[in-house]
C-alpha positions in Angstrom: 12.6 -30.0 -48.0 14.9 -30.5 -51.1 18.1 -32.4 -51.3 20.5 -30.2 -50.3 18.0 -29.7 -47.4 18.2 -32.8 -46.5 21.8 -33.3 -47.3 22.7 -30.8 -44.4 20.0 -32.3 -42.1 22.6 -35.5 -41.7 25.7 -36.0 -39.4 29.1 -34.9 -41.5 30.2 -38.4 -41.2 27.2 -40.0 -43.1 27.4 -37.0 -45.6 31.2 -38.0 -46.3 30.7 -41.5 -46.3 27.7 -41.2 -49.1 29.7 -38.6 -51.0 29.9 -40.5 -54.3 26.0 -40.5 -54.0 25.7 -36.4 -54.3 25.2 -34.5 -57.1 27.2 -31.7 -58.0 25.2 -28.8 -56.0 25.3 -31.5 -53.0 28.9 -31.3 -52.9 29.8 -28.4 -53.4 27.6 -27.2 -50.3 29.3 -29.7 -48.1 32.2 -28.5 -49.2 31.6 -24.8 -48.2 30.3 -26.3 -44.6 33.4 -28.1 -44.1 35.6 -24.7 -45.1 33.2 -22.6 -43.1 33.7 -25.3 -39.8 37.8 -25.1 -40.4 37.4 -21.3 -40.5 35.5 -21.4 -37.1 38.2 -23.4 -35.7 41.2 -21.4 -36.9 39.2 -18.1 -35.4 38.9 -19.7 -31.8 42.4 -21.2 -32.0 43.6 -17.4 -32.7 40.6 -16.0 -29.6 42.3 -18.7 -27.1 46.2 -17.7 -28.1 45.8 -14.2 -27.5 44.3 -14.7 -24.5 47.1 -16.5 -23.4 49.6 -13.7 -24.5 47.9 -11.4 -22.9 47.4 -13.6 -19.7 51.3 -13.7 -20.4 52.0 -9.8 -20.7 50.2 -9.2 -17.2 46.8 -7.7 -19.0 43.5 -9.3 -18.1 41.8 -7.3 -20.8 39.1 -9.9 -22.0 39.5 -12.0 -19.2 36.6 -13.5 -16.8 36.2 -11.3 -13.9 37.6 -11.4 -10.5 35.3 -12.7 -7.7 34.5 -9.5 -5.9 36.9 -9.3 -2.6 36.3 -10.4 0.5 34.4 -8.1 2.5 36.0 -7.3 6.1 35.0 -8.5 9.1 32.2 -6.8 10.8 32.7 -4.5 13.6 31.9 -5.5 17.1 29.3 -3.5 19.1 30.5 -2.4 22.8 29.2 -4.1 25.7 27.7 -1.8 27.9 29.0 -1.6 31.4 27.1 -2.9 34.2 25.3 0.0 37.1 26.3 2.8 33.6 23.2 4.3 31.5 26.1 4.9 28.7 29.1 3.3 27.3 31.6 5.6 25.3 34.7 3.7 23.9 36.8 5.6 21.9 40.1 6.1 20.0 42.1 8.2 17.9 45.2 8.4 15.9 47.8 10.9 13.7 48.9 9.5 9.9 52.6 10.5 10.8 52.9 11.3 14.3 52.0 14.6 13.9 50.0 14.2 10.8 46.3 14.2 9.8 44.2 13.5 12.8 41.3 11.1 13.0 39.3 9.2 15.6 36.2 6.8 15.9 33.9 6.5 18.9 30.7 4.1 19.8 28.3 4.9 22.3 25.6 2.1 23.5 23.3 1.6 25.9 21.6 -1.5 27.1 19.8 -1.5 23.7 22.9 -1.7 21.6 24.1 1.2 19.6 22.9 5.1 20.6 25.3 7.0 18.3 28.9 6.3 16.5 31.3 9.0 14.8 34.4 8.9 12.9 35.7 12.6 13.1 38.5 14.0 10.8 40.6 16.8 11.8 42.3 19.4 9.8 45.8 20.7 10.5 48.7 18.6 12.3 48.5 16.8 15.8 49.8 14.5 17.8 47.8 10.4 18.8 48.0 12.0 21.8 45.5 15.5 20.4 43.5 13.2 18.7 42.7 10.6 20.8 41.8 13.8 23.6 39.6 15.4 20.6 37.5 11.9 19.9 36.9 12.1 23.5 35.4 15.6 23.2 33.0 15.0 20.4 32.0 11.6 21.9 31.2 13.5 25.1 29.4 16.4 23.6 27.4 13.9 21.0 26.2 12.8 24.1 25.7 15.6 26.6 23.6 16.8 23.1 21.4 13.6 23.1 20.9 13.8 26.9 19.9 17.7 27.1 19.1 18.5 30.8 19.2 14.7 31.6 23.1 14.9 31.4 23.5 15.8 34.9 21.6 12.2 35.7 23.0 9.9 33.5 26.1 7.6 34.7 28.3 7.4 31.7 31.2 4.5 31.1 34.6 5.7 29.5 36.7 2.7 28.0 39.9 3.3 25.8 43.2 2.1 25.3 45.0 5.7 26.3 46.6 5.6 29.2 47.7 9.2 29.1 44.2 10.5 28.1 42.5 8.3 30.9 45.3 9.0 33.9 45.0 12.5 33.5 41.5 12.7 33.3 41.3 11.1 36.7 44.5 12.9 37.9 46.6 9.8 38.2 49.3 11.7 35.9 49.2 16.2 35.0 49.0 16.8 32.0 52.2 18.6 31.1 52.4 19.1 27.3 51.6 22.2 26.0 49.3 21.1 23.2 47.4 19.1 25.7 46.3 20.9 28.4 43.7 22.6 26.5 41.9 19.6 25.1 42.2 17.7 29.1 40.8 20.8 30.9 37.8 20.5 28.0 37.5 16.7 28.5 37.0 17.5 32.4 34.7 20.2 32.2 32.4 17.8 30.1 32.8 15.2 32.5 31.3 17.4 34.9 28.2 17.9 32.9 27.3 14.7 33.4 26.6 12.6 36.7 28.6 9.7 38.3 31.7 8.3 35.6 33.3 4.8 35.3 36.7 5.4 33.4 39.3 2.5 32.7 41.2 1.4 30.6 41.2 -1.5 28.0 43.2 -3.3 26.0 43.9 -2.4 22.3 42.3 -5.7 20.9 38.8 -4.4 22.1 39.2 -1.0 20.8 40.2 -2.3 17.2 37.2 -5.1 17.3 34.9 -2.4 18.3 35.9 0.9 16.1 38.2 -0.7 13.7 41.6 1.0 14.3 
């Protein structure tokens, strides 16, 4: 190793403090250390203020990354119904009131989870439509699964629709025009299948179990 070698291979402060013992070359390569050190510093003084202005100016261009969000509670799985082969819960809704229609059913069995849908429907309805149309493709997803067994198998209804449930078991006529389609196809399922068990729940269960 030479001198200069061994110059740089010493802490600055011992370096400065034997200055008067360097040579020419010596110094002048501690000098162009020390400017190169006060550059760095001026160049991470600069980095760190405009990081701050843009912190300031509301962009986070540069900045560290969010921690990724919070992912949402998972959905509860239904709990099938006592002396019932199935369990169907179900729901729907309209964005609007009419608006875009959509709906969400689960249907389980003592085993846990058999089959679960999230239909979408096109054109405008009502809660009311939707919540009678989730019922029909719940009900056929399962007469489907069941084949010629349907006519044996003891199915549980739970929702939180008290017009859909009371006039499915005739407590209340359906009356509205655009419902009495979709009820009369809701009955004629049920009959495809063997005994029922329909009641209603409260909303809390629906929304733990299908999320809306």
């Amino acid at each position: 190793m030479n001198d200069q070698g061994a110059v740089r291979g010493k802490p600055l402060a011992t370096r400065v403090a034997e200055r008067r013992l360097l040579d020419r070359d010596q110094l002048l390569a501690l000098v162009e250390e020390l400017h190169a050190l006060v550059i760095h510093q001026r160049q991470t003084v600069d980095r760190q203020g405009a990081a701050i202005a843009r912190m300031q100016a509301g962009d986070n261009t540069g900045a560290a990354p969010s921690p990724p969000p919070v992912a949402p509670p998972a959905r509860k799985t239904a709990r099938p119904v006592a002396g019932s082969d199935f369990t169907i819960v179900f729901d729907g809704g309209a964005i609007g009131n009419p608006g875009k229609g959509y709906g969400s059913y689960q249907i389980v069995d003592s085993g846990g989870v058999v089959s679960e849908g999230s239909p979408r429907y096109d054109g405008t309805i009502t809660n009311n439509q939707a919540e009678f149309l989730t019922l029909i493709r719940a009900l056929e997803d399962l007469k489907a699964r069941q084949a010629a067994a349907a006519t044996r198998t003891t199915v549980a209804i739970r929702g939180d629709s008290q017009l859909v449930l009371n006039t499915i078991t005739g407590k209340w006529k359906a009356r509205h025009a655009g419902l009495i389609p979709l009820h009369r196809q809701v009955v004629l399922l049920l009959h495809e299948f063997g005994k029922t068990d329909i009641q209603w729940q409260p909303r809390a269960k629906s929304v733990a179990i299908l999320g809306h």
